[in-house]
N, C-alpha and C positions, 0 to 999 in steps of 0.2 A: 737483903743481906746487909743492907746497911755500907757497903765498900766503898770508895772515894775512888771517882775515875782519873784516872793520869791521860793528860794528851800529848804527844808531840807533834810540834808544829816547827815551822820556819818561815824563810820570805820577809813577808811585809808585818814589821812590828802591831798592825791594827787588821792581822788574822783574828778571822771570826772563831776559830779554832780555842783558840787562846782562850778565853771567855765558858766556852763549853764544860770543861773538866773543874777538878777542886784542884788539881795542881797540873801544872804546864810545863813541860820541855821546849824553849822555842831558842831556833840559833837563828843569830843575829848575821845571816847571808842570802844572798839572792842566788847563790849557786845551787842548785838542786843537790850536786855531787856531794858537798861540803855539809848539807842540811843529814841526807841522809846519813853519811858516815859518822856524822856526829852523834846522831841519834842511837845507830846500830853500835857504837861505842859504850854509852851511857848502857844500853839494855844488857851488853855481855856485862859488865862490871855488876849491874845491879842481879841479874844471874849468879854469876862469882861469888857475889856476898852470900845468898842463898844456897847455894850448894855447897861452894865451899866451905863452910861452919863444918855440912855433915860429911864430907867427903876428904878433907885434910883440917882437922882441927888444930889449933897452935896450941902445941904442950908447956 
């Protein structure tokens, strides 16, 4: 299908992770806490854009 994978990653800036995808999500923390919620952030927002278009569109 031709689709460009997205990773997220966090931790140590020289994740192998990083490297894997065509485009990378990495936070720059050693706290798991901080890693995750960053992440789970970024995925409702980019949801939002998605749904929101068809669900409340700006008139």
């Amino acid at each position: 299908m031709k689709l460009d994978v997205i990773t997220l990653s966090g931790m140590n800036a020289d994740n192998l992770l990083r490297n894997l995808g065509d485009v990378n999500f990495w936070v720059d923390s050693r706290s798991y806490n901080i890693v995750e919620t960053t992440h789970q952030f970024w995925m409702m927002a980019a949801i939002d854009l998605v749904i929101g278009r068809a669900e409340y569109p700006a008139s």
